[in-house]
C-alpha positions as a printed Julia matrix, in Angstrom:
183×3 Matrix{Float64}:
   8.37   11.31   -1.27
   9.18   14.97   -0.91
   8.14   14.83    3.29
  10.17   11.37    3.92
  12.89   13.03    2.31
  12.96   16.69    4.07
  14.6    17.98    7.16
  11.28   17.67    8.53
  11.28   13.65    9.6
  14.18   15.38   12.01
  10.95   16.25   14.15
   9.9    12.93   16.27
   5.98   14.27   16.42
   6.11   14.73   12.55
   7.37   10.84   12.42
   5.15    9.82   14.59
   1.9    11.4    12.75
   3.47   10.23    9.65
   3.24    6.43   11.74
  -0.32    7.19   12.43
  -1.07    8.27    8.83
   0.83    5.09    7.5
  -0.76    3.1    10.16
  -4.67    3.5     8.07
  -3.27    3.01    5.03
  -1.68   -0.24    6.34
  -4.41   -1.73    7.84
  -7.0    -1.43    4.8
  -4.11   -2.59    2.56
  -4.52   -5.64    4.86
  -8.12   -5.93    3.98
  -7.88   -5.15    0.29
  -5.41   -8.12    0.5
  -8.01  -10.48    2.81
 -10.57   -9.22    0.5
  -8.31  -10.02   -2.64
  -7.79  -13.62   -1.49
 -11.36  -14.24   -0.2
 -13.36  -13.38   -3.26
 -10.4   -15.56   -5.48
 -11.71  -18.38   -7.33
  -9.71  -18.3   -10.25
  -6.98  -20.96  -10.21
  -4.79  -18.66  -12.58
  -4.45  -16.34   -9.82
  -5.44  -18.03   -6.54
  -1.79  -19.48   -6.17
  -0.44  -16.02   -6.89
  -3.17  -14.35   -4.23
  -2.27  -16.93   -1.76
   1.36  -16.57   -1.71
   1.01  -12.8    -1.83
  -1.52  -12.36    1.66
   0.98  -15.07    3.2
   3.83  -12.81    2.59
   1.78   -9.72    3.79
  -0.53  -11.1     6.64
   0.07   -8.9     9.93
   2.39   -6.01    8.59
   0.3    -3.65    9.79
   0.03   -5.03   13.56
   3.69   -4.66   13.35
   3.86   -0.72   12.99
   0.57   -1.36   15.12
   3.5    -2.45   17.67
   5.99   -0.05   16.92
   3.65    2.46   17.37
   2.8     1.48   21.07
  -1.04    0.79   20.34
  -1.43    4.51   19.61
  -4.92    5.16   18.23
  -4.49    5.72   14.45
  -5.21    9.2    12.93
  -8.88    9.56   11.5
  -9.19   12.32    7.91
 -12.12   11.56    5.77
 -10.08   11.82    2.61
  -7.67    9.69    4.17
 -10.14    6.97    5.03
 -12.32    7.22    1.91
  -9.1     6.87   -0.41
  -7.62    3.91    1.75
 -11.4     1.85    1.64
 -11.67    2.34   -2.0
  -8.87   -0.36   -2.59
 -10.78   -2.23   -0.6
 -14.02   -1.93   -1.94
 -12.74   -2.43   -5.33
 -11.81   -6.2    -4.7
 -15.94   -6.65   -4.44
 -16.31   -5.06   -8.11
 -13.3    -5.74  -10.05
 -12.12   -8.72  -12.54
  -9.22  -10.5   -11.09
  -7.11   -8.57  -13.72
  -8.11   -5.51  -12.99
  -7.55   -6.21   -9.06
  -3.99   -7.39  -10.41
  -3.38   -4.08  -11.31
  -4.57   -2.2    -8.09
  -2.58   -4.22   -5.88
   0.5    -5.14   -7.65
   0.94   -1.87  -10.47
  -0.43    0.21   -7.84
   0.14   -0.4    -4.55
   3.17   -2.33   -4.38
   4.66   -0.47   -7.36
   4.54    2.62   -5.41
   5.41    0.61   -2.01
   8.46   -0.46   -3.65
   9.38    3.24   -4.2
   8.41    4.67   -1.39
   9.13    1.82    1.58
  13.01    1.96   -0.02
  13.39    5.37    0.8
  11.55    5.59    3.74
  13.49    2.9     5.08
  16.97    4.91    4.66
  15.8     7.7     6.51
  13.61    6.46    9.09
  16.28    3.15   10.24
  18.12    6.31   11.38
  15.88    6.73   14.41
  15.68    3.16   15.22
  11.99    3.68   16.07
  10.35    1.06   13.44
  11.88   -1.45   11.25
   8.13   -1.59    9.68
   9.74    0.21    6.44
  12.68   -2.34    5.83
  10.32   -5.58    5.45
   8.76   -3.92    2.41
  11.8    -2.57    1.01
  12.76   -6.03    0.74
   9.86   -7.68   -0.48
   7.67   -4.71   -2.92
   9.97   -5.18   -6.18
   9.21   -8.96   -5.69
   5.1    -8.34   -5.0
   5.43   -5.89   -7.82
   6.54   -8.87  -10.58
   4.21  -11.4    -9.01
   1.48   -9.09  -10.51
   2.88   -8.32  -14.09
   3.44  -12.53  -14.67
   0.13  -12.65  -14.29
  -0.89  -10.25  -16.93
   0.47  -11.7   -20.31
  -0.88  -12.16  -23.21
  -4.39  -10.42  -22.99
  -6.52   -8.69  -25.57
  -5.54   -5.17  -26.57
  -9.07   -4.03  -25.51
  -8.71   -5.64  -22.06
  -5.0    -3.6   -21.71
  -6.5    -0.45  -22.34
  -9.15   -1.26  -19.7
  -6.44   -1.91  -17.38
  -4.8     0.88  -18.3
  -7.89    2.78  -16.87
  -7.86    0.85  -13.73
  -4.11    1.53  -13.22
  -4.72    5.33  -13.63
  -7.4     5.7   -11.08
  -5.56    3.37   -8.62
  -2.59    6.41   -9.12
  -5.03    9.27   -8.75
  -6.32    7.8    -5.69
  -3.11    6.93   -3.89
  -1.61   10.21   -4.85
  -4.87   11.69   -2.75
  -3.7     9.01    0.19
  -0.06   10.13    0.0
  -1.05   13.64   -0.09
  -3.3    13.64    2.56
  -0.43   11.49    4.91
   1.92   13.97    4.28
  -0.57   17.34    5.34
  -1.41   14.65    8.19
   2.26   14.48    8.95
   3.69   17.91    9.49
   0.11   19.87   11.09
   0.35   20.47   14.87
């Protein structure tokens, strides 16, 4: 939040490694999401997972796009903490997955896309931030409905999950941003 909020998004290289940086995050949120959907056989949450992918299938060919096919940056901490959402539709409980992708990831999406959005529409180079400004609060909700009236046990659990969903983003966002502003 700090970097897509500084004088330093006035730099068009700095945008365009943050693009490149956004762009792996993007695509394994894609897979998480295929992942998510594939591995759904609960009817509780399969119309939920459905609607969800539908509503997110191809986002990331679009900044794919607006990027002009530019080959995405590679970090190991950057690629290890993007996969692990992914990897952790194979070994969680659809609640717990719940939580990763909807109090996680589209929690913080709905933060961060809204204010990337103000300040990166001024350089008309993408309009990848304003679909998810939009849509995140929405994605966000679709999640918590799903999530009533469980055990106490089960919440604390969950409570877990959501906690080392946060520590690991944080160690996405974090590495984006160092991504972003090195020459």
């Amino acid at each position: 939040m700090c970097l897509i909020q500084s004088r330093q998004m006035d730099d068009k290289e700095n945008r365009e490694r943050l693009l490149d940086a956004v762009q792996v995050f993007s695509d394994y949120f894609q897979k998480t999401i295929m992942l998510r959907s594939v591995f759904c056989e609960n009817r509780h949450f399969l119309s939920v997972v459905q609607a969800h992918l539908n509503e997110e299938f191809g986002h990331n060919f679009k900044l794919m796009k607006d990027r002009k096919y530019r080959v995405p940056v590679w970090h190991p901490i950057l690629e290890a903490t993007a996969a692990w959402f992914a990897w952790k539709m194979f070994t969680l409980d659809n609640e717990e997955k719940t939580v990763l992708i909807h109090l996680v990831l589209e929690a913080s999406a709905n933060i961060f896309f809204s204010a990337a959005h103000e300040v990166m529409r001024r350089y008309g180079e993408t309009d990848y931030f304003e679909v998810h400004a939009q849509v995140d609060a929405q994605h966000e909700q679709m999640g918590i409905d799903l999530l009533d009236n469980l055990s106490a046990k089960k919440y604390v659990n969950l409570m877990t999950v959501q906690q080392q969903g946060w520590e690991m983003l944080n160690a996405a966002c974090d590495q984006i941003a160092c991504l972003s502003t090195r020459s």
